[in-house]
N, C-alpha and C positions, 0 to 999 in steps of 0.2 A: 292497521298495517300488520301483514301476517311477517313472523319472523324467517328464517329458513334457516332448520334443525338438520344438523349434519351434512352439511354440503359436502359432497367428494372435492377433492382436492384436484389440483390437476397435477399430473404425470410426466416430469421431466428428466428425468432417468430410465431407462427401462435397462437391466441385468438379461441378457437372454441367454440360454443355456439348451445346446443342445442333446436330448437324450434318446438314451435305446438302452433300456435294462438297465441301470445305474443305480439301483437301490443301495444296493452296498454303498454308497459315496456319496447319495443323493441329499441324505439330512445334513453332512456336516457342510454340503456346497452352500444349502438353502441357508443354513443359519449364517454361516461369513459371507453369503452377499447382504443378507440382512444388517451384519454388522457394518457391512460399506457402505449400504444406504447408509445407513444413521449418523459414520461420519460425513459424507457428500452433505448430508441436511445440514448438519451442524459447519459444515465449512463454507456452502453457499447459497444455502437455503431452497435445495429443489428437493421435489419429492419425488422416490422413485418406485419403479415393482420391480418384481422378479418373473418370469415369463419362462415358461418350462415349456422347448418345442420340441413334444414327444412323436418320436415318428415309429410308434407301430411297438409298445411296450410291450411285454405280458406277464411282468414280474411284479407288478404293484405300483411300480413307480409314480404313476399317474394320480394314484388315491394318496400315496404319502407326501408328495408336493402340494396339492392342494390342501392337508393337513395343516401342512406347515406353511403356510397363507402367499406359496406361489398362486399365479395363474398361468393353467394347464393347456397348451393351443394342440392340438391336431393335424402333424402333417403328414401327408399320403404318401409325396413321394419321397423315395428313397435316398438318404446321402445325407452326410452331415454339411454340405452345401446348402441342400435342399432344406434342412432341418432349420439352417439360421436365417435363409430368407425368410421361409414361410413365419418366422418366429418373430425379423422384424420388420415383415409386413403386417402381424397383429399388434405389434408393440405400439404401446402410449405416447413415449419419449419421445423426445425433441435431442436428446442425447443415446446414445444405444450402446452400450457395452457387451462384450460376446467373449464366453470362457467356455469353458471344456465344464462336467458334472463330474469331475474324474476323484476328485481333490486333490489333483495335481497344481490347479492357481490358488491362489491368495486373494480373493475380491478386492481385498482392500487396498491393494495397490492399484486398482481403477481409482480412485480418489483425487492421484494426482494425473492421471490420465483427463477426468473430467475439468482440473483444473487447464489444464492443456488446453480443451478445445474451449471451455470458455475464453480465453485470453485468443482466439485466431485459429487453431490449428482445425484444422476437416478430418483429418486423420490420425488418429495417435495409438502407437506401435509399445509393444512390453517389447524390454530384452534380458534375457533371460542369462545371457553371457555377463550383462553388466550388473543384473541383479542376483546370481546366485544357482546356483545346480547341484543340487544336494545329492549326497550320494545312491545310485540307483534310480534319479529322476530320469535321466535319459540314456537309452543304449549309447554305449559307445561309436557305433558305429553310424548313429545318427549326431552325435554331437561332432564327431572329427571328421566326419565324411559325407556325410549325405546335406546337414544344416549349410557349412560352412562351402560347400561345393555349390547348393542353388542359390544362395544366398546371391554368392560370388557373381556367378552368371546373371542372377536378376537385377544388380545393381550393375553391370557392366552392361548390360540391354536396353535398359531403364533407368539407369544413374538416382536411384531410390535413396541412396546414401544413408540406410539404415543397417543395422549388423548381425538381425534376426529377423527374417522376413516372415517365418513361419511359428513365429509366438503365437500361444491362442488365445493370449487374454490381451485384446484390445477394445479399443471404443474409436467411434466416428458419427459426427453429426445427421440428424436424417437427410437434410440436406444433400450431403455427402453420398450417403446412401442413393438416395432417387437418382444423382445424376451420375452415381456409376453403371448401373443397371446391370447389375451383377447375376451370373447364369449359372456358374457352374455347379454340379451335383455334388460333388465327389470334394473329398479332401483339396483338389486344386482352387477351391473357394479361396485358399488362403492367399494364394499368390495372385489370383486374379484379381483381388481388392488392392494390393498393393500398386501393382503391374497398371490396375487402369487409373488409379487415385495419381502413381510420378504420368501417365501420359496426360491424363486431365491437368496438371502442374498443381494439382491440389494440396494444403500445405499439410506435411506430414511432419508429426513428432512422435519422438522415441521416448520412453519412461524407463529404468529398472522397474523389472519383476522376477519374483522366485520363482523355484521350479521342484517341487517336493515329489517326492516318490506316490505314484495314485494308490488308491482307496480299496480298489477291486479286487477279491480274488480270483481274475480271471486274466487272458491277455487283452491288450487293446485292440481298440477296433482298424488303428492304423496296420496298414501291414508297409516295412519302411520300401521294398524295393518298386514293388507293385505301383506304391503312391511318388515315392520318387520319381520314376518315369514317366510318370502322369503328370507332375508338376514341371517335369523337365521339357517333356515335349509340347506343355501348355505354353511357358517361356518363349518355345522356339517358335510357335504358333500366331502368337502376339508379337512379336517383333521381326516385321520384313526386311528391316537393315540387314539381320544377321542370317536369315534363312535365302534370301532371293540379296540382299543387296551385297554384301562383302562375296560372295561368289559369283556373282557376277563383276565385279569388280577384277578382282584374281584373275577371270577367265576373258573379259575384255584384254587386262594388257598383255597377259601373255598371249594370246592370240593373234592381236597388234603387233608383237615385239618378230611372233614367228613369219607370220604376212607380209611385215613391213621389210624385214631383212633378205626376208627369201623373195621380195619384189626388185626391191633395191638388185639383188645380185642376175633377178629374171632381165632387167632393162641394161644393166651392165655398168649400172653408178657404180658397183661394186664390182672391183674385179676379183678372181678366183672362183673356187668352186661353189665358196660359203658352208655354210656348217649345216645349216635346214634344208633338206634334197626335198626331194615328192613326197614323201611319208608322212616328214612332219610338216608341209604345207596344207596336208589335208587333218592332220591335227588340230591345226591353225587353225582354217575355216570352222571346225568344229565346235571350238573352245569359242569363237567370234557368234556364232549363230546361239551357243547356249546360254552365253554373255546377254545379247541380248534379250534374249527368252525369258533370262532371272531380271533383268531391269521390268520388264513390261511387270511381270506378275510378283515383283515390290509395289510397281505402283497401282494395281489392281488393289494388292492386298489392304496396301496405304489408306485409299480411298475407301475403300469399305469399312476401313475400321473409323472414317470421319463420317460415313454414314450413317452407323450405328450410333454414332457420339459418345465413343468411349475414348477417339481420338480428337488432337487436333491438326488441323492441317498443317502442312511441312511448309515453312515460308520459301525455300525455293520452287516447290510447285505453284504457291498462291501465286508468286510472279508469274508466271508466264498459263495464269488458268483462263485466259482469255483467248489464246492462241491453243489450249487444247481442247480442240470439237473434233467429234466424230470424221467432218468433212477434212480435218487437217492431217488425221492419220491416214486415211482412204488416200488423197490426194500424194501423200508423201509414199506412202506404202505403194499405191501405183507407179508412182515415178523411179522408184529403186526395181522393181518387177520391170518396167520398160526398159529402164539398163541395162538389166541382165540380159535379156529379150536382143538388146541391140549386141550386146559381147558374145552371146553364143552366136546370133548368127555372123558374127563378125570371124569368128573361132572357126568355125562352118565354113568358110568361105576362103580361111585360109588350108582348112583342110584340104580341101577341093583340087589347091594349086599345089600341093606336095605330095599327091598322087594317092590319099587316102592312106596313111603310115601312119605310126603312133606318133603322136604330139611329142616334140621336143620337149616341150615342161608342160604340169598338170595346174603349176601357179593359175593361168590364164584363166580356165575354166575351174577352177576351186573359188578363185573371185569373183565371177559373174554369178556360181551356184553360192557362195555367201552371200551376194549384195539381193538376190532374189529371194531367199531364204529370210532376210531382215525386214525386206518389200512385203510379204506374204503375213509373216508375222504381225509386222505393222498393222496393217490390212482387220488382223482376226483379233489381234489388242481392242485397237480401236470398239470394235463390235463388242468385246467382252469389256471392257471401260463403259461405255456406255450404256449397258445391260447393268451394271453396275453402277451408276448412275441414274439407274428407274428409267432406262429407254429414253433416255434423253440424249439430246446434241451432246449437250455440253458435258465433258468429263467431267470437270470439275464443278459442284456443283454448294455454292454457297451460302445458302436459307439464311433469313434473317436471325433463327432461333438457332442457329451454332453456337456452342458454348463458346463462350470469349476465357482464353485463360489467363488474363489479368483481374477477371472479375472477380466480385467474394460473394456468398450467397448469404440470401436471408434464412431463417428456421424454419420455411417451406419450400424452399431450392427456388427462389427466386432471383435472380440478377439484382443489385444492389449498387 
């Protein structure tokens, strides 16, 4: 019976670090993750590597990590997004931790991060507010203004209920990883992990980490206003409540409230002249028509993001997704186009008998051009919901293989 002389171990950590010219900072990152494996080993017995995801070096970096017993992956495309998929799409781990080469983090506070997801968590967050910020670690105008401002909005989008969203030293299970399927190129990588891990209701935890002044002598490759806006308009991208739903909302009742009052005084429930003449009845219909134009394309947008499965379905849609088919908004969107159809020629007809003069009031025909304008809409929703639903009847569209967000996964992204 032959014996078997040096078996590789298997790989349940991987350290991934993304670089672009980092020599200057590159050996003392490699040696403190080194040292955070050895505590990780020593605290739960997994073995980890270090994983250097060089996208397009020309300073050495590549030969001095592999020196110092990283391994070196090669990715093409561009971005530090780019850099940590591709980075942990080569990785070993069953665990993935993800830092900056700056020496700016402290690896060793992954440690208790890893004990994190071992005990449950999918996601586990540094914060750097509750860990420390050494003098010179962060511009000011990124720690009082630009952190604390997307932070702000990404937990009020996505109720994340963490207090640094944009730490760079975290870790999260592979698991995790395959079932967020994460895209982004560019620095918004960071907010996008967060952003799709609270829609997944994936369980996220927070650790203290430090925040030291970096290693380089040069400036970072972030640039803060550039990437702000990037991160910011990524937010508003991801969340159709706030981009299509809360404005449409606003613009439904005020619309209502113009419509309603300046009808009420058009039939004469109300007496006087009323406060909303012609002007703002055609405000009205306006605000009514845009109203729902932003309802339709929330729930376009909704549905796309359960398509892709980075969401889950909204349980007041799941109610009534049986009653949303192609044929119900056709049929309904017809039926409001008929209306109008019957009110203008009804409008028409009174014109006829008053000798062809300007309409007493513009209400009448504002209403018939809103209720036709909602018809029509309807109408091309309908048609663009179910383009978005893969050319199917049915809008809403439920596959067996929808992530369930009660579920907890196995260490291959398996339902369990």
């Amino acid at each position: 019976m032959k014996s078997i002389v040096n078996q590789p171990k298997a790989i349940d950590v991987s350290i991934v670090m993304p670089c672009l010219n980092e020599i200057k900072s590159l050996e003392h990152c490699i040696r403190n993750a080194h040292a955070a494996l050895d505590l990780i080993h020593a605290a739960y017995n997994l073995n980890g590597e270090i994983v250097i995801a060089d996208n397009g070096s020309t300073d050495g970096s590549q030969a001095l990590a592999s020196s110092l017993g990283a391994r070196v992956v090669h990715i093409k495309r561009k971005g530090y997004g780019a850099a940590l998929i591709g980075g942990f799409d080569q990785a070993c781990g069953r665990y993935l931790i993800m830092g900056d080469c700056d020496g700016s983090y402290n690896f060793i506070d992954s440690k208790e991060m890893i004990g994190k997801l071992i005990a449950g968590a999918d996601l586990c967050m540094g914060s750097r507010f509750q860990g420390g910020i050494a003098p010179g670690a962060m511009p000011w105008k990124n720690r009082y203004i630009g952190n604390p401002i997307l932070t702000g909005i990404l937990n009020l989008f996505f109720r994340s209920g963490i207090d640094d969203a944009h730490c760079g030293l975290r870790a999260l299970t592979r698991a995790a990883y395959q079932r967020l399927g994460l895209q982004s190129t560019g620095m918004e990588f960071a907010s996008e992990m967060v952003v799709k891990a609270s829609l997944l209701k994936l369980k996220i935890a927070e650790v203290p980490v430090t925040l030291s002044p970096d290693l380089r002598d040069r400036p970072p490759h972030l640039l803060p206003w550039r990437d702000g806006w990037r991160h910011l308009r990524y937010l508003f991208m991801l969340s159709p409540t706030w981009v299509f739903g809360v404005p449409a909302l606003c613009a439904l009742v005020v619309g209502a409230v113009i419509l309603g009052i300046a009808g009420l005084h058009d039939v004469c429930l109300l007496s006087g002249k009323g406060m909303f003449g012609d002007s703002w009845v055609i405000v009205g219909g306006f605000l009514t028509t845009i109203g729902h134009l932003s309802l339709i394309m929330m729930l376009v947008t909704h549905l796309h993001g359960v398509n892709q499965r980075y969401r889950n379905l909204h349980p007041g849609i799941n109610r009534f997704r049986e009653i949303l088919t192609l044929e119900t908004t056709l049929i309904g969107g017809a039926c409001l186009v008929l209306l109008a159809i019957i009110g203008m020629v009804g409008i028409g007809w009174n014109w006829t008998h008053i000798g062809f003069v300007a309409l007493p009031s513009v209400f009448p025909i504002v209403l018939c051009a809103v209720i036709g304008t909602i018809g029509i809409q309807s109408i091309l929703g309908g048609f663009l919901l179910a383009i978005i639903a893969g050319h199917s009847a049915r809008l809403v569209i439920t596959s067996p293989e929808a992530p369930n967000p009660e579920a907890r996964l196995d260490e291959t992204g398996n339902t369990i």
